[in-house]
PALO-349074 format. One record per residue: residue number from 1; y negated, z, x of N, C-alpha, C in turn. Coordinates in steps of 0.1 Angstrom, whole numbers. Example, Ala and Ser with C-alpha at 12.3 -4.5 7.8 and 13.67 -1.06 7.14 Angstrom:
# residues 2
1,57,78,132,45,78,123,33,78,132
2,22,71,128,11,71,137,0,79,129
***
This chain:
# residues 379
1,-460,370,256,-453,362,246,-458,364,232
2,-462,376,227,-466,380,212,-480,374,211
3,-487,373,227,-502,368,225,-501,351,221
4,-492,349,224,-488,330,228,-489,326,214
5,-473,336,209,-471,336,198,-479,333,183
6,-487,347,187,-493,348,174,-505,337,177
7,-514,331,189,-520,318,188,-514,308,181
8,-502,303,186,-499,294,178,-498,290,163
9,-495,304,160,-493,302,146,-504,301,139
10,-518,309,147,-530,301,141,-538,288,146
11,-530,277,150,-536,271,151,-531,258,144
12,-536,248,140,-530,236,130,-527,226,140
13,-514,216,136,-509,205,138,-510,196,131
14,-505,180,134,-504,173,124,-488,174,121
15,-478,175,131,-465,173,129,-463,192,123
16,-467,202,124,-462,209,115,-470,216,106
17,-468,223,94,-476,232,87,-472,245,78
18,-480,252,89,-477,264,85,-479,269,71
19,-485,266,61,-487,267,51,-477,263,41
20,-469,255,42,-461,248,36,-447,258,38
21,-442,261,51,-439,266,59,-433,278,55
22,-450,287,55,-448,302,45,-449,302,32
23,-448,291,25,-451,291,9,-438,302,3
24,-440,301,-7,-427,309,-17,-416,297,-24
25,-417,285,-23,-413,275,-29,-416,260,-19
26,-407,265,-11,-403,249,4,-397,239,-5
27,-400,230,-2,-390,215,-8,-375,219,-4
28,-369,211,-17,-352,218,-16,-348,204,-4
29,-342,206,3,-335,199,13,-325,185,4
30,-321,177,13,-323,163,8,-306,167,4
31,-301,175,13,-282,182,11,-281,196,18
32,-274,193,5,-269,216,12,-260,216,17
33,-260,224,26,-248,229,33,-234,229,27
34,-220,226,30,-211,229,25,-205,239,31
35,-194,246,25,-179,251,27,-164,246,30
36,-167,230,27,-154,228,22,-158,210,27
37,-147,205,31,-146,188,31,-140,182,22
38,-145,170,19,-139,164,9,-142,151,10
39,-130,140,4,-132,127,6,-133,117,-7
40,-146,111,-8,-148,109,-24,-155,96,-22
41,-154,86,-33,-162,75,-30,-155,65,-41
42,-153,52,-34,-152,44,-44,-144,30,-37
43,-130,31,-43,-125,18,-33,-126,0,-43
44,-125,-4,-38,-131,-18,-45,-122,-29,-32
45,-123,-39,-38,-116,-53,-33,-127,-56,-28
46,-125,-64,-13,-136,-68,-6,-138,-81,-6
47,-133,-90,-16,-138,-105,-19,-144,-103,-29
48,-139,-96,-39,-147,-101,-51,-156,-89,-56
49,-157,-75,-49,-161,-65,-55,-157,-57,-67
50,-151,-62,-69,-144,-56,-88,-138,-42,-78
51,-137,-32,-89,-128,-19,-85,-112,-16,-88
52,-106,-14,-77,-91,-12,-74,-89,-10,-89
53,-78,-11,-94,-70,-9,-111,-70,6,-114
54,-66,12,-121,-66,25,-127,-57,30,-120
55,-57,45,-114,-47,47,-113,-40,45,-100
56,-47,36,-91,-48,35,-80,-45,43,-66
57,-32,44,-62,-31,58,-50,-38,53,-41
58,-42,62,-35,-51,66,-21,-44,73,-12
59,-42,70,-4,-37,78,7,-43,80,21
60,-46,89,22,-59,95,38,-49,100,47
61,-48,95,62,-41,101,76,-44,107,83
62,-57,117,86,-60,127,98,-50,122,110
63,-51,115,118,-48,114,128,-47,127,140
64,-59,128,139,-57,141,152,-52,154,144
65,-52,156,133,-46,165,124,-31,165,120
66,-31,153,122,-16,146,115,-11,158,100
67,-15,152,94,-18,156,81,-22,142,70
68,-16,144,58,-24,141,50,-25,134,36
69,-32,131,28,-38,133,16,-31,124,10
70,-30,125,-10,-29,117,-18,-37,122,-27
71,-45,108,-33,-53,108,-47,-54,98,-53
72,-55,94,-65,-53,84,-76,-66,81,-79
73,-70,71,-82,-88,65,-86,-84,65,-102
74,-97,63,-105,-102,64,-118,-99,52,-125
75,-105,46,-138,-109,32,-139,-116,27,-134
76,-129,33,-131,-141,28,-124,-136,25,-106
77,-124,32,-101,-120,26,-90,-123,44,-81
78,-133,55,-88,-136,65,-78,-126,74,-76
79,-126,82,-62,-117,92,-61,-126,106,-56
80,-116,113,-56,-120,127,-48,-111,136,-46
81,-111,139,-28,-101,144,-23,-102,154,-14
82,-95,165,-23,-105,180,-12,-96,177,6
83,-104,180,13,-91,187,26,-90,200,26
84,-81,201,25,-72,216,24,-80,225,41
85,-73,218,48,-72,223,59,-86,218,72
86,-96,226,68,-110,226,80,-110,224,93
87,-115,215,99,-113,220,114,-131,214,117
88,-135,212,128,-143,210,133,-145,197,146
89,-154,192,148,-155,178,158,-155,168,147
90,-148,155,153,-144,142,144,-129,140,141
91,-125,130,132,-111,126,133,-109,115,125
92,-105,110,133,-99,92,126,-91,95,115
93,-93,90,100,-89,89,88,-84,74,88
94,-70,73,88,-68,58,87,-63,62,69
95,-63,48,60,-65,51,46,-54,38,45
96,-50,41,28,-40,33,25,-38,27,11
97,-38,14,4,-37,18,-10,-27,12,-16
98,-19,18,-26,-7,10,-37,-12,10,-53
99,-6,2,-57,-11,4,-71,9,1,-79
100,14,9,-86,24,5,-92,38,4,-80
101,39,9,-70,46,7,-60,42,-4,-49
102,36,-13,-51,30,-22,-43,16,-19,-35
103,22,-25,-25,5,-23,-13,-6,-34,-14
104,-19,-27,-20,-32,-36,-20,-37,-37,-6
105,-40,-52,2,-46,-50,7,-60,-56,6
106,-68,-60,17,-83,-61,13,-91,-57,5
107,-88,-40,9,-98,-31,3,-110,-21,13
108,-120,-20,6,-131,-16,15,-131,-4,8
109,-141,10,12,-145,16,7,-161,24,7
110,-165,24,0,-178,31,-1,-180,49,-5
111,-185,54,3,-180,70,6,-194,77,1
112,-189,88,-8,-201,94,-13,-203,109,0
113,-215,118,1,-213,124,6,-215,122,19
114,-227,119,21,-233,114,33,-233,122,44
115,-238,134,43,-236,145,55,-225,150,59
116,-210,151,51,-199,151,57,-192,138,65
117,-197,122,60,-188,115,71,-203,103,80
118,-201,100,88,-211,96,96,-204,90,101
119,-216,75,106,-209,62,112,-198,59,110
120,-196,52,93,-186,48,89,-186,37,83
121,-180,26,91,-179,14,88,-164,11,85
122,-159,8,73,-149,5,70,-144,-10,68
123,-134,-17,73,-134,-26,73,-116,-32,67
124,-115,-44,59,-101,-44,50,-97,-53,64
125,-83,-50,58,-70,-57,67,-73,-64,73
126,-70,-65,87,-68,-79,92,-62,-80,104
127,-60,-93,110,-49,-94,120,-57,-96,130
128,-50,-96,142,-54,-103,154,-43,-120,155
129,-51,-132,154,-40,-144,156,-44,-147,170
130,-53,-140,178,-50,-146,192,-57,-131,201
131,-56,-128,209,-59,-121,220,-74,-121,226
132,-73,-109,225,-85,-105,227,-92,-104,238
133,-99,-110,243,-108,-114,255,-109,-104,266
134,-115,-96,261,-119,-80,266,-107,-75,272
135,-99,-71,258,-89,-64,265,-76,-70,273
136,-75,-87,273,-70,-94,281,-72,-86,298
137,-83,-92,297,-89,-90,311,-89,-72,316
138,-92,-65,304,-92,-52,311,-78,-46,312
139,-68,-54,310,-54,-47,308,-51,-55,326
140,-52,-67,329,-53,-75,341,-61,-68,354
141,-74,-64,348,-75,-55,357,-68,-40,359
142,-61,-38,356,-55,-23,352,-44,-25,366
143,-40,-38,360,-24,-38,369,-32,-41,385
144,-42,-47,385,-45,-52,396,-52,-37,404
145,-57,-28,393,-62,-17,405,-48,-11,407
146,-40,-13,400,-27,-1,403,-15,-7,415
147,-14,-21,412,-10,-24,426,-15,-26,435
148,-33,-29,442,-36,-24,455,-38,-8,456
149,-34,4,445,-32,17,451,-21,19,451
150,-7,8,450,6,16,456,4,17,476
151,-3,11,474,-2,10,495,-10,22,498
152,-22,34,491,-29,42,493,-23,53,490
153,-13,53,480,-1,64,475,5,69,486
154,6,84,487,19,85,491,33,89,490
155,28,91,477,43,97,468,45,81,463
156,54,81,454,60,71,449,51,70,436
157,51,59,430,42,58,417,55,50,408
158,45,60,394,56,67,383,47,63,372
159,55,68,359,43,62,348,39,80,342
160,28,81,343,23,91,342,16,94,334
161,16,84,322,7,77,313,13,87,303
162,9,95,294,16,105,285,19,98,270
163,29,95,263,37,86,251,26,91,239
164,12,79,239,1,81,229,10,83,209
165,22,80,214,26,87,191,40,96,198
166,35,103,207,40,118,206,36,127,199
167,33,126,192,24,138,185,29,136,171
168,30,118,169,34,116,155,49,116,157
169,53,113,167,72,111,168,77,127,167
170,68,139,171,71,154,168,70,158,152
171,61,150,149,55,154,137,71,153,122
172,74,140,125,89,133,122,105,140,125
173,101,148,134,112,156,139,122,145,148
174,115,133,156,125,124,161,126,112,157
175,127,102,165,131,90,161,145,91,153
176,152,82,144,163,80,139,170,65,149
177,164,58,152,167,48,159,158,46,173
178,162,45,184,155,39,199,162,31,202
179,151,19,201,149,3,212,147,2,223
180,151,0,236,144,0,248,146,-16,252
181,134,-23,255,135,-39,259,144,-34,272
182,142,-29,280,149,-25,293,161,-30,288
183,167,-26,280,180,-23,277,190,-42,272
184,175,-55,269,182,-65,265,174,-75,271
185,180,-85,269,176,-98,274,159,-98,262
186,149,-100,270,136,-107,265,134,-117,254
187,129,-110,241,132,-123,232,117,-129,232
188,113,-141,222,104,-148,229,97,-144,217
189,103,-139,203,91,-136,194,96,-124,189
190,88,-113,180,91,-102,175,103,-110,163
191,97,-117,153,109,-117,146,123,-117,147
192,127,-129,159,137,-131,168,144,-115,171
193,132,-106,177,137,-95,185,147,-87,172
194,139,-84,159,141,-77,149,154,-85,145
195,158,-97,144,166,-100,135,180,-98,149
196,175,-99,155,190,-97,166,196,-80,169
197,184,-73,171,189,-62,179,184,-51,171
198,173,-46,163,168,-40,156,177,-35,142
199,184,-24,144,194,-18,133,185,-15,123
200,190,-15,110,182,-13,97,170,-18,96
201,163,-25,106,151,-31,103,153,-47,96
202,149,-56,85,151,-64,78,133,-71,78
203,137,-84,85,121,-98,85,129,-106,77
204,120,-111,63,119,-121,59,108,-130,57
205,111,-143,54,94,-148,49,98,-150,39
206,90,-147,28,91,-149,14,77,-152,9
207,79,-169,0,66,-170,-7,55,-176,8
208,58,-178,23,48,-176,27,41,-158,34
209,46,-149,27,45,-140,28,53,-131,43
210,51,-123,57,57,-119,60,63,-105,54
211,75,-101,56,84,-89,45,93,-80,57
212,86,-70,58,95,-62,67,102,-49,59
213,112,-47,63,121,-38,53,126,-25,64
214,130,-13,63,133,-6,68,140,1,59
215,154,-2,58,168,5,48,167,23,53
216,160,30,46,160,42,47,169,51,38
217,176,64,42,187,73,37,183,74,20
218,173,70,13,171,78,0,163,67,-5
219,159,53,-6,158,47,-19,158,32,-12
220,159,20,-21,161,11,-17,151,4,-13
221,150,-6,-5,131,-15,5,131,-21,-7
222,120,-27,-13,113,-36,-16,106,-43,-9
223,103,-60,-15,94,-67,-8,82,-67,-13
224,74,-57,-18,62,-53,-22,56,-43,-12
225,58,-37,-6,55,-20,2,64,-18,12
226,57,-23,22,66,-23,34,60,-8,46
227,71,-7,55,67,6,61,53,8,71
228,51,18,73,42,26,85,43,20,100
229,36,12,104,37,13,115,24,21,128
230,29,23,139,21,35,146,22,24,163
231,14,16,165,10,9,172,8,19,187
232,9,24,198,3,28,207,-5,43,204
233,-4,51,189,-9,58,184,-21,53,173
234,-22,41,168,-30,32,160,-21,32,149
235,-25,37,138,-14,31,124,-22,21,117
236,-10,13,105,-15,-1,102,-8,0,98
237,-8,-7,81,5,-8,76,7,-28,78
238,-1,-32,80,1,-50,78,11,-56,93
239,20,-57,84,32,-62,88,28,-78,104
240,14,-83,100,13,-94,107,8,-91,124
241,-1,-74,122,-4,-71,137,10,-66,145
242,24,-62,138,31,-60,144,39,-72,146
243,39,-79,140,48,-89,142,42,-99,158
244,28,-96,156,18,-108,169,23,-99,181
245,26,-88,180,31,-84,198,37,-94,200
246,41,-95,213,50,-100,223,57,-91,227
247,73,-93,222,81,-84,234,83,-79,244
248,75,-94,253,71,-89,267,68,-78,271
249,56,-73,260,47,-59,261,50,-52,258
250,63,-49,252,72,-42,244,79,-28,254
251,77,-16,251,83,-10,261,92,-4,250
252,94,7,240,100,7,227,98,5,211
253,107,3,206,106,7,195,115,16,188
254,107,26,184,119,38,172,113,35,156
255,125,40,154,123,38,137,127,50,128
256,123,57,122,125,67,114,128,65,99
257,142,68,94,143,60,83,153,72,71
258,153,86,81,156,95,72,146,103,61
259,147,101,50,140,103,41,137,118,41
260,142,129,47,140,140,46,127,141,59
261,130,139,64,119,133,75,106,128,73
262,106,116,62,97,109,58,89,116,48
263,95,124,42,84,134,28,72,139,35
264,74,141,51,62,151,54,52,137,51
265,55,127,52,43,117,54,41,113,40
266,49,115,23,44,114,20,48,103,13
267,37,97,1,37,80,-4,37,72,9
268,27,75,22,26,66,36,37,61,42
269,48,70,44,60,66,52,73,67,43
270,73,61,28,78,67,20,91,52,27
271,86,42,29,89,31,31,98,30,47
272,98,44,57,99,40,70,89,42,77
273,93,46,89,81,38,102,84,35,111
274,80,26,117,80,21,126,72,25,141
275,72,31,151,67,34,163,70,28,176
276,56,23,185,61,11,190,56,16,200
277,54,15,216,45,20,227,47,8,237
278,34,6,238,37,-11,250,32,-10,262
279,36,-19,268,26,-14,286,14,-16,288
280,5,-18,275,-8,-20,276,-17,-14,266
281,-6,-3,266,-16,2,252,-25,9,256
282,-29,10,271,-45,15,271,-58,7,269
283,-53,-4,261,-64,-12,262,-64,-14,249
284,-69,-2,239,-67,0,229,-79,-10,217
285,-92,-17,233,-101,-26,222,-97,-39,216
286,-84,-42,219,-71,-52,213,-64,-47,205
287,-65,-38,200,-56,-34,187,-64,-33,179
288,-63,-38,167,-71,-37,156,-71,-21,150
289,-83,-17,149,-81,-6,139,-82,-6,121
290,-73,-13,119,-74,-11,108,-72,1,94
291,-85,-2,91,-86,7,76,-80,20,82
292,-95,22,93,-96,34,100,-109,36,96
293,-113,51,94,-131,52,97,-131,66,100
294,-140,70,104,-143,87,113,-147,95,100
295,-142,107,99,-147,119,93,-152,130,101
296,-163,132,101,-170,143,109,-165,157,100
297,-160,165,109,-154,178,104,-165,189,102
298,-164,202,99,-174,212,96,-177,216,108
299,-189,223,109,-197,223,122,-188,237,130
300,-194,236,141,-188,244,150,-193,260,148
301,-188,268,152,-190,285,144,-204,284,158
302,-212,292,149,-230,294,153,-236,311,153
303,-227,312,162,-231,334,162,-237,331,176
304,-254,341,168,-262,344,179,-268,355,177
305,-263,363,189,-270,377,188,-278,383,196
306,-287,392,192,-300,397,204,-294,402,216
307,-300,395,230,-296,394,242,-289,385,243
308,-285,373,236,-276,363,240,-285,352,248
309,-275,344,257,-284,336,266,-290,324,259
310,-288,316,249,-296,311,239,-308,321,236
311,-310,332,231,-322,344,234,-330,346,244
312,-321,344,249,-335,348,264,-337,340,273
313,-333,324,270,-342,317,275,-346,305,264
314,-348,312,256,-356,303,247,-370,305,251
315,-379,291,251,-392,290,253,-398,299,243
316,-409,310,245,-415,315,238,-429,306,232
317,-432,297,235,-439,283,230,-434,279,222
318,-419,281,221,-417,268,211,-408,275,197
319,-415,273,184,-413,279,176,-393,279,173
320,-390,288,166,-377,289,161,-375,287,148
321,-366,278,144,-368,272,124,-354,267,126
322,-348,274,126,-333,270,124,-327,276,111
323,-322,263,104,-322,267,91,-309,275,89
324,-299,272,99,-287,283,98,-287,294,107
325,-287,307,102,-288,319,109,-276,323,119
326,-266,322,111,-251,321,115,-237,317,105
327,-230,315,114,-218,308,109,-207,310,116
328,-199,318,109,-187,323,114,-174,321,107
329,-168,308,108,-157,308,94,-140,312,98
330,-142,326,108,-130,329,111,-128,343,112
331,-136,350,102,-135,368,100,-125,370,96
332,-121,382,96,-111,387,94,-115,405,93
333,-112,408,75,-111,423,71,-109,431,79
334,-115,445,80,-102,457,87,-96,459,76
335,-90,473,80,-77,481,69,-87,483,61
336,-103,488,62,-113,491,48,-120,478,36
337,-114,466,41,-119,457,37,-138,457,39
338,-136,461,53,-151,455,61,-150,449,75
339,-164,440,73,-165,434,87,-178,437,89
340,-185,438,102,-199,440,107,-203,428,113
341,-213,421,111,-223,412,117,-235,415,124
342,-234,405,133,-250,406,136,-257,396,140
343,-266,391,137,-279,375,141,-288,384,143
344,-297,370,149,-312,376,151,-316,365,139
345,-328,366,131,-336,356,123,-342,346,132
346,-348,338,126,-354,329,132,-371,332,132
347,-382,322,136,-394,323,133,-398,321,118
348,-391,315,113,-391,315,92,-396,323,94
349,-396,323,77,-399,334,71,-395,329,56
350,-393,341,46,-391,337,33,-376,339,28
351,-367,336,19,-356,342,17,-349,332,22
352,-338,337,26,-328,332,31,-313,337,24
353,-304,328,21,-293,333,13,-287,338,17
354,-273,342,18,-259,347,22,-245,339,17
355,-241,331,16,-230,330,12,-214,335,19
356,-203,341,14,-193,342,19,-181,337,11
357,-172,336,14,-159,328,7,-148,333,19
358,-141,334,13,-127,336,17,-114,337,10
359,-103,339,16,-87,342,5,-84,355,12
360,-79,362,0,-68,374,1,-54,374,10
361,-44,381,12,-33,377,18,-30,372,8
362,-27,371,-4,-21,366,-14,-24,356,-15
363,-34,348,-8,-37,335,-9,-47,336,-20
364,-50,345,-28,-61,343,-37,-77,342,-32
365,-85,329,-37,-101,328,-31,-110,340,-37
366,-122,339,-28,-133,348,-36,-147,346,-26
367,-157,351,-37,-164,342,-30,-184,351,-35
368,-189,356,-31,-199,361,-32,-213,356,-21
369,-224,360,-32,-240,358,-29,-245,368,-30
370,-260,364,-20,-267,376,-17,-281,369,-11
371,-293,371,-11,-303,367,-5,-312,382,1
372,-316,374,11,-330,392,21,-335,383,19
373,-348,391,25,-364,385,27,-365,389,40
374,-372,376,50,-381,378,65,-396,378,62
375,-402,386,68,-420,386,61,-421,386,77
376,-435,380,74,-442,380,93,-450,400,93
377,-447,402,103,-450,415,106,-460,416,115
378,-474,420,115,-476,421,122,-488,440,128
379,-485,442,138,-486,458,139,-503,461,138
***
């Protein structure tokens, strides 16, 4: 292996160079590594481009976190918004915006900070006015494979399907109101359903305009900023994707409209929510996602130590240049305020930093640097 080794490294490529390589002064990288996530950019109207008004709230939803943010834009329309709380993988950020108590919609956003969010295509409000092709048919086939396997069953068949805004109905501490269609005669449009049977919920049209109201314990509805709604586990605040259900498909609706309840959500559900679960909500490419886009979370913890199976079956051919040594963002002090590490380096060479960061029990941060040197050794 050391004979292999050390050939390679004298021999030239076009795709690498070792000279560059071992210099004392490498090109600084295009982005540094972070510590910390954060959501920053620039929201703007998506007809005319001009930037949202001064002052502008923002509001971000961690979905799989169920968590989440408030921030106010600038003049120029920019924000920036730390996440408190790190995790790692991806997670749907559905976003929101008011200006003055009222809900803007047809807003886009442009996101600074390219290495923390990826494949993000953001797109402003909009409705579905007719049904969606795809998930027509893949909701049709659904029923059609599940009724030729009641004859293959031999237990009885059940809905086994686990309630996709469980997680947000826990989060709420409970519905305040449950609808079950089971429970009434079939109405033939959602507004009809709402204005007959639906307690504290209030449809009007005004202006042209549809207006849903949800009379919550602690301040009065306006027809400017209407509530939350949580689709099959999809949130949206535009009143017109909830209204285009069909009752038909309707399996409930709950409504949460205790304001002591509602704080955890915030400016978002300051208004209510609404939570709806239908018999086809696995066919989730028919629900609009609106003024949703992905945030890639911090990378996954990266400890590698000598004898580990990444180590020993790494090709000894193929060089090692891994710019992160290790990454561990879950230490924890002894009683002496120490912790011991251990990595192996890579085939680098040249300094490499140290950064550490952390909080006290006290909750107080701190945060220290440090650089070694790797030199090629040879005996």
């Amino acid at each position: 292996m050391k004979r292999i080794n050390r050939y390679l490294i004298g021999q030239t490529c076009p795709w690498l160079n070792w000279d560059l390589l071992l210099s004392q002064n490498p090109p600084a990288p295009h982005y540094f590594p972070k510590t910390a996530l954060t959501l920053s950019g620039k929201a703007s109207f998506l007809e005319t481009g001009k930037a949202v008004p001064d002052s502008t709230q923002m509001m971000f939803f961690l979905q799989k976190q169920v968590f989440g943010y408030e921030i106010y834009t600038d003049v120029r329309g920019q924000f920036n918004c730390p996440i408190l709380f790190d995790f790692s993988g991806t997670d749907d950020v559905f976003y929101s915006a008011s200006h003055r108590g009222k809900d803007i919609r047809g807003i886009t956003l442009q996101m600074d900070e390219h290495d923390t969010t990826y494949g993000f295509k953001s797109s402003p409000w909009t409705s579905l006015e007719k049904e969606d092709a795809y998930g027509k048919y893949n909701y049709q086939k659904k029923i059609i494979n599940k009724s030729f396997s009641f004859f293959a069953q031999g237990k009885a068949s059940h809905d086994s399907i686990a309630n996709p805004n469980a997680a947000m109905e826990d989060e709420l501490q409970g519905a305040d109101i449950t609808f079950k269609t089971s429970d009434y005669i079939i109405f033939p449009t959602m507004p009809e359903l709402i204005r007959e049977v639906l307690r504290s919920v209030d449809y009007r049209k005004i202006r042209g305009k549809d207006v849903i109201r949800i009379y919550t314990t602690g301040r009065r509805p306006t027809n400017d900023a209407g509530p939350l709604y949580v689709i099959d586990g999809i949130l949206t605040k535009n009143p017109v994707t909830f209204l285009n259900l069909k009752p038909v498909d309707v399996l409930t609706i709950k409504v949460i409209k205790d304001s002591n309840k509602l704080s955890r959500f915030g400016s978002l559900g300051v208004n209510g929510v609404i939570l709806v679960r239908t018999r086809n909500w696995p066919r989730k490419q028919a629900v609009s996602r609106e003024n949703t886009f992905t945030l890639a979370g911090m990378s996954s913890p990266f400890i590698e130590k000598p004898g580990s199976m990444s180590d020993s079956h790494r090709q000894p051919s193929m060089p090692d240049l891994r710019p992160c040594l290790y990454w561990g963002p879950h230490h924890v002090l002894d009683a002496t305020g120490k912790s011991i590490i251990h990595f192996i380096t890579s085939d680098d060479v040249g300094t490499f930093r140290i950064q550490i960061e952390g909080l006290t029990k006290e909750g107080t941060p701190f945060s220290a640097e440090d650089t070694f040197q790797v030199k090629y050794y040879q005996p």
